[in-house]
C-alpha positions, -999 to 999 in steps of 0.1 A, spaced: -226 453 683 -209 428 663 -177 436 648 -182 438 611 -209 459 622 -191 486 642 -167 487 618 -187 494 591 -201 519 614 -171 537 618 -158 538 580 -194 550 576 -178 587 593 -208 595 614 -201 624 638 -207 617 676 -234 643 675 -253 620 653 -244 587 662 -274 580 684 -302 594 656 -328 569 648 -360 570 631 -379 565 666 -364 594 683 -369 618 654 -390 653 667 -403 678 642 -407 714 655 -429 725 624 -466 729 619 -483 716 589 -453 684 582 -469 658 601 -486 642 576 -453 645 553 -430 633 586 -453 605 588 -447 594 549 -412 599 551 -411 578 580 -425 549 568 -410 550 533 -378 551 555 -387 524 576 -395 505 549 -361 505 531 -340 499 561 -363 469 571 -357 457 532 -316 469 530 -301 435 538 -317 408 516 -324 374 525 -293 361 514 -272 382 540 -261 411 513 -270 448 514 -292 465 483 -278 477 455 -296 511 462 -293 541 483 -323 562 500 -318 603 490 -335 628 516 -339 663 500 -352 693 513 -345 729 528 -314 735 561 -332 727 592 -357 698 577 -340 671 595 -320 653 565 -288 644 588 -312 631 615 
């Protein structure tokens, strides 16, 4: 990890429980979400692939998950 990175990582404030949460290693435990785990998967996938720019800076925008406890928001 570079060290503008891990820095930004640790002003970021991520708790240790959390730190190793990624898109890949998600799980869902519910019935009837795969279809909507699979959507917000990709739209997710598709901002972080498109966050830095081409030019080496970071979007202007954020990406807002909203839903019930226990969805998987922090993940």
């Amino acid at each position: 990890m570079t060290a503008p990175r891990a820095r930004r990582l640790a002003a970021a404030g991520i708790p240790d429980l959390y730190r190793n949460c990624k898109l890949a290693n998600f799980q869902v435990n519910r019935r009837g979400t795969t279809e909507l785990l699979l959507a917000a998967r990709t739209a997710a996938e598709q901002y972080v692939e498109g966050f830095q720019t081409d030019s080496g800076r970071f979007r202007d925008t954020g990406l807002l998950f909203v839903g019930p406890p226990g969805a998987g928001k922090t993940h």
